[in-house]
N, C-alpha and C positions, 0 to 999 in steps of 0.2 A: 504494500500500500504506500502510494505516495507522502500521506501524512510519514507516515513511520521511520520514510528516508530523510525529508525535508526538515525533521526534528527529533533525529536519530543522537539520542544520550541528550534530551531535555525534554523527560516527562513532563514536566510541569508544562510546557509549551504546546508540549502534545495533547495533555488531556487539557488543555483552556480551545486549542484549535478546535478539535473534538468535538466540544461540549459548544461552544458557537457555532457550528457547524451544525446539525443534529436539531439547534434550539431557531434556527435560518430556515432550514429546511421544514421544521415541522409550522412555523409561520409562512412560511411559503405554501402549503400545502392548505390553509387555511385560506389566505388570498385566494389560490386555485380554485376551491371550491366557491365561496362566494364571489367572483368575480363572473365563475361559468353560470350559476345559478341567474347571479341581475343580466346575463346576455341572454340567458332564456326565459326571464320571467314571463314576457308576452306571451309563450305560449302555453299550453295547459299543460301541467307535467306530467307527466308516462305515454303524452302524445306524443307520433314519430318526428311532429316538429321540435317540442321539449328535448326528446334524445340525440335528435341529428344535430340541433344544437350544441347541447352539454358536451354530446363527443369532439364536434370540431373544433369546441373551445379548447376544451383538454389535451388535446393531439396539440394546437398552436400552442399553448402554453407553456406544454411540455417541451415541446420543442426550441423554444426560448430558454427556457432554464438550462435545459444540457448544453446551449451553447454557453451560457452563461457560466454553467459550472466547469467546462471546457478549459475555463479561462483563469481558474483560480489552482493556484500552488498545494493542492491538497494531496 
């Protein structure tokens, strides 16, 4: 793992990256969700415009972040 080598002999570096890391991600995941939700609220949910929605948001989304996390020394 990248972390492991970038802060190889300074646990403390390691477990703060880690731990903001982990704490990004799981607020990122929370954005994801409500962001893809207010882009499908117009439609009614479990209808295939609700779904077609939520998916394409999720897919872009996604797709933003990994380029994002692409980019970071982890």
């Amino acid at each position: 793992m990248r972390i492991e080598h970038l802060y190889e002999g300074h646990d403390q570096e390691s477990s703060q990256y880690r731990s903001a890391f982990v704490d990004t991600q799981r607020n990122w995941l929370k954005y994801c969700d409500s962001q893809c939700r207010l882009e499908a609220y117009a439609a009614e949910e479990g209808s295939d415009a609700y779904v077609s929605v939520m998916n394409f948001c999720i897919d872009r989304l996604d797709k933003e972040r990994t380029a994002i996390l692409k980019q970071l020394p982890y």
